[in-house]
C-alpha positions as CSV (number, residue, x, y, z in Angstrom):
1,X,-7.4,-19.3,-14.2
2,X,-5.9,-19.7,-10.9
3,X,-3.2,-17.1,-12.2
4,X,-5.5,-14.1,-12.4
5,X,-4.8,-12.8,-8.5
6,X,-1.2,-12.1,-9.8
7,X,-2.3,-10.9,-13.0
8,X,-4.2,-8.5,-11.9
9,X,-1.6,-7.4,-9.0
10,X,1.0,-7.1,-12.3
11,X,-1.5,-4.5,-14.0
12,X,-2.1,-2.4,-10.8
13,X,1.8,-2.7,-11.2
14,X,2.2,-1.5,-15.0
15,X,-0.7,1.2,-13.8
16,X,2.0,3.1,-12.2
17,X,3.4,4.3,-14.7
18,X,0.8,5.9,-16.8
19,X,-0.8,7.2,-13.5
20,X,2.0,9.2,-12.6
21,X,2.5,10.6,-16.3
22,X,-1.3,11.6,-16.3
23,X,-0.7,13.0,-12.3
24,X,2.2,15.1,-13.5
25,X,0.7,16.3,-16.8
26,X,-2.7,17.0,-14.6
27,X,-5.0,14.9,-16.1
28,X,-7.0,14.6,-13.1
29,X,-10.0,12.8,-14.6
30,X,-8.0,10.0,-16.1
31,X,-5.5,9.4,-13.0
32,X,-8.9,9.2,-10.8
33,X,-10.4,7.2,-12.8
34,X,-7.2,4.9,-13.5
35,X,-6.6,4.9,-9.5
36,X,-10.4,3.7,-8.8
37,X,-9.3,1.0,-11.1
38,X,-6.6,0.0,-9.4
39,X,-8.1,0.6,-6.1
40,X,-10.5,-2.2,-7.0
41,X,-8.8,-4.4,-8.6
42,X,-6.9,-4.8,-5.2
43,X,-9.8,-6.3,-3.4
44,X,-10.6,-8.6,-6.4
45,X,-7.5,-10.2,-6.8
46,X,-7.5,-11.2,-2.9
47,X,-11.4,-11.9,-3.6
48,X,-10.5,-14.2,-6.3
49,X,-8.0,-15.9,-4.9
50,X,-9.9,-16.7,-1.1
51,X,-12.7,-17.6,-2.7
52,X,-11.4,-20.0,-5.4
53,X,-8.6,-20.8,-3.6
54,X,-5.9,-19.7,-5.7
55,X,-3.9,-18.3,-3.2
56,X,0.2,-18.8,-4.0
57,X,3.3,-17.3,-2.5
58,X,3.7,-15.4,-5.8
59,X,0.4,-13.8,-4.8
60,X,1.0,-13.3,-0.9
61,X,4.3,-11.3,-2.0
62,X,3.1,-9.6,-5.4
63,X,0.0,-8.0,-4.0
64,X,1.1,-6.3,-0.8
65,X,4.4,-5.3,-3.4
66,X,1.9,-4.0,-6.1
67,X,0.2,-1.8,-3.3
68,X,3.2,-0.6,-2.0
69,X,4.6,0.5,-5.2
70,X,1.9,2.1,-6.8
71,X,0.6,4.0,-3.3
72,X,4.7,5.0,-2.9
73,X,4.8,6.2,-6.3
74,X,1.4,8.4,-6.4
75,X,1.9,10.0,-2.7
76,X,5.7,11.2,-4.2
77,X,4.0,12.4,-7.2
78,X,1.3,14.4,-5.4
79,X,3.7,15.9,-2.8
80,X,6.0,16.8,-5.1
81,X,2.8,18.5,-7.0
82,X,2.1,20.4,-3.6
83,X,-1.5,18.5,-3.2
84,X,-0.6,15.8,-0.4
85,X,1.9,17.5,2.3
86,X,5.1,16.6,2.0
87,X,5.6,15.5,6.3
88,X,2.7,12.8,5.3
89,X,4.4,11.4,2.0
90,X,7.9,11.4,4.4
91,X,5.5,9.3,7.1
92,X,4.6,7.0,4.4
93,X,7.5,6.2,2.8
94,X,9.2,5.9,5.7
95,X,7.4,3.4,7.4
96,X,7.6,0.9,4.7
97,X,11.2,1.7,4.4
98,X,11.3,0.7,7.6
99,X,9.0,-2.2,6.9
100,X,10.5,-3.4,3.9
101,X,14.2,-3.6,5.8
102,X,12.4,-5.1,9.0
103,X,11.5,-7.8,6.5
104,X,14.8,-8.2,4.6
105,X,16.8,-8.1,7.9
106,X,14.4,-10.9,9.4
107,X,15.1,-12.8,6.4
108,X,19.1,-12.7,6.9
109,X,19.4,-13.3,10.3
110,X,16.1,-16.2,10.7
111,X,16.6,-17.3,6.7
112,X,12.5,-17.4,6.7
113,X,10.3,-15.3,5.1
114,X,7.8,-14.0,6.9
115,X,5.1,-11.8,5.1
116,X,1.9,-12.0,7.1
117,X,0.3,-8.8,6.5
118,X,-1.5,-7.2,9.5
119,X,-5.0,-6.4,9.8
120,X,-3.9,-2.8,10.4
121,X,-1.9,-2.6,7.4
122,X,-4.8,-3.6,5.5
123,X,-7.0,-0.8,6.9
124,X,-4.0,2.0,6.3
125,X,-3.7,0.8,2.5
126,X,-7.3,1.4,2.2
127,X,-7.3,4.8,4.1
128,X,-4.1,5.5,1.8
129,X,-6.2,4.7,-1.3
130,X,-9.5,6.9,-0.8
131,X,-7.2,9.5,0.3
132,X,-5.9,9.7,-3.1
133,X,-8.9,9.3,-5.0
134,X,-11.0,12.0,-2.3
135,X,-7.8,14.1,-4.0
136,X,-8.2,13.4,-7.6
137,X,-11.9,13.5,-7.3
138,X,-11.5,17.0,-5.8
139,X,-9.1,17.9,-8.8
140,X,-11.4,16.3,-11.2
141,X,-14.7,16.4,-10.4
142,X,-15.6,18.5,-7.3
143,X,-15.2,19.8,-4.5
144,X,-14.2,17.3,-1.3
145,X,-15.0,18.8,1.6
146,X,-11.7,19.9,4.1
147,X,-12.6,18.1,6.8
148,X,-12.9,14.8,4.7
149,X,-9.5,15.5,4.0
150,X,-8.4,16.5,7.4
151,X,-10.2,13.0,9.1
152,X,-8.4,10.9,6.7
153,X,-4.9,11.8,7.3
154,X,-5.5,11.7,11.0
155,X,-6.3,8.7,10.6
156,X,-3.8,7.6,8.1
157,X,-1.1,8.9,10.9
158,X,-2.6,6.7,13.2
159,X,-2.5,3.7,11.4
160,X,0.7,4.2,9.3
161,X,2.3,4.5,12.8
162,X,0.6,1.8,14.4
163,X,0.6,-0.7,11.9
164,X,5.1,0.0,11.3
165,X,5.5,-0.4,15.2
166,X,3.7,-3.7,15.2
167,X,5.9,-4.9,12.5
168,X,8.5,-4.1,14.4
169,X,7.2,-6.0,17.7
170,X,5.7,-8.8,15.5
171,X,9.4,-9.5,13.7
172,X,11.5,-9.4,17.1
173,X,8.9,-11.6,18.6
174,X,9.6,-14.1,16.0
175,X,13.2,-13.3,15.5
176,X,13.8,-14.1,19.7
177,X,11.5,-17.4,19.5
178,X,13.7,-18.7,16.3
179,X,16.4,-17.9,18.1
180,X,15.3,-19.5,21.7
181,X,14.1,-22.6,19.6
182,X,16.9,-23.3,18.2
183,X,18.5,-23.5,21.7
């Protein structure tokens, strides 16, 4: 049992795909609902795996991938479909680009592996995340009000940018204290 965290960050993995076929074939119902799905099953695997203590670095690594995959893949897929603008999806991708090299550059030059995921991130996956589905519910069910809409990618902006300059600071701290203690 204590493999069910990374279980469950696999399928929100293999969800991509079907997600983005039912996206581009605009099956609207079915992608929300597939996305709600996914959208919680990332708080039970981290659920699961504080309270039961099955937290492994397989997990620490696979969830934040599994997020970053499947919320990469759906904002292209909706900008490219006109219904998320394309400056925000360029913003997103972007910053874990950014992210993602801070990481495998940190990893060169320190050889550690440092994946503690900020607070901040946390709160942009989840803004990330009911922005899609306020989108998909609006395409499949009703009408989301504009200004829903317009308050969540302010805030998105916000944290996408905060959260991708504290990686930066948080990685050169520790890269200059690795370095200074090994002096």
């Amino acid at each position: 049992m204590h493999h069910l965290p990374n279980i469950i960050s696999l399928f929100r993995i293999f969800l991509v795909i079907p997600v983005i076929y039912l996206i581009w074939k605009n099956d609207w119902h079915t992608a929300f609902l597939l996305v709600l799905l996914a959208g919680l099953s990332d708080g039970l695997d981290g659920y699961l795996a504080r309270k039961f203590h099955w937290e492994s670095k397989l997990g620490a690594t696979l969830d934040p991938m599994a997020d970053k995959i499947l919320l990469i893949c759906l904002f292209i897929a909706l900008g490219l479909k006109g219904i998320v603008p394309q400056w925000l999806v360029i913003l997103i991708v972007a910053r874990d680009i950014v992210i993602i090299s801070g990481l495998m550059l940190y990893k060169v030059m320190t050889n550690d592996m440092k994946l503690e995921i900020l607070f901040i991130s946390k709160v942009n996956t989840a803004l990330l995340i009911v922005l899609v589905l306020f989108h998909l519910l609006n395409l499949a069910v009703f009408p989301v009000p504009t200004v829903l809409f317009e308050i969540l990618t302010v805030m998105i902006v916000v944290t996408t940018l905060m959260s991708g300059a504290l990686y930066v600071i948080l990685w050169s701290k520790c890269f200059i204290k690795q370095k200074t203690d090994k002096n």
